[in-house]
MIVO-610980 format. One record per residue (C-alpha): x, y, z. Coordinates in steps of 0.001 Angstrom, whole numbers, plus 500000, padded with zeros to 6 digits. Layout:
BEGIN
XYZ/...
***
This chain:
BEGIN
500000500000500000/501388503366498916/501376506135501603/499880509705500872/504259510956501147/505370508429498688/502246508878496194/503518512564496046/506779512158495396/506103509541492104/503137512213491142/505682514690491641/508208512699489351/506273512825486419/503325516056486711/502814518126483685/501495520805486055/502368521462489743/498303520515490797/498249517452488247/496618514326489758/495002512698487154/497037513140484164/497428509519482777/501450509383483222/500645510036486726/497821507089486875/500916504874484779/503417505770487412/501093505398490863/500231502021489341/503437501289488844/504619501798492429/501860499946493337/502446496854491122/506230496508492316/505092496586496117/502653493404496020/505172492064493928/507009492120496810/504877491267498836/503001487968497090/507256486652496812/507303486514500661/503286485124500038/503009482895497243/499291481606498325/497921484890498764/495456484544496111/492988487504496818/496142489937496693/497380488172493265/493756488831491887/494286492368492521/497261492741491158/495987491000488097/493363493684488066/496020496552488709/498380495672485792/495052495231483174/494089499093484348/497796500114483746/497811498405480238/494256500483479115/496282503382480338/499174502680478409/496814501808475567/495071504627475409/498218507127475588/500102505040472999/496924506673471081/496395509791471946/500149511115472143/502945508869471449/505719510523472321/504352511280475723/503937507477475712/507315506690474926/508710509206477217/506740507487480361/508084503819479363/510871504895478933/510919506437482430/509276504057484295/511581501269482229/508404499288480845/508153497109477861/506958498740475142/504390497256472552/
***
């Protein structure tokens, strides 16, 4: 679980704006952060299967996010993989 300090400093990382929340390189990024911590977490617990499902469910929202920035504006979508360090497609 991300606290409110460290979800400010990855929006901060990557804001257009100094108030930007909701931008969807700062959706990409918060995900992010959040996908890497349950890794962590389901290697210590390999049966928890409720917090597998949700990281299932995180890493499908960060893909439609990717998705729909790859379409919109890809160089914005380039710049954030290449940032973050994720595959791209």
């Amino acid at each position: 679980m991300l606290t409110k300090l460290k979800k400010q400093r990855v929006m901060k990382e990557v804001a257009i704006h100094p108030k930007d929340t909701g931008s969807p390189e700062v959706q990409i990024s918060i995900l992010t952060k959040q996908i890497d911590e349950l890794s962590k977490h389901l290697k210590k617990h390999a049966k928890d299967n409720h917090s597998r499902r949700g990281l299932l469910s995180m890493v499908a929202n960060r893909q439609t996010h990717l998705k729909y920035l790859k379409k919109k504006n890809p160089k914005r979508y380039m710049a954030i993989t290449k940032k973050l360090e994720l595959k791209q497609k």
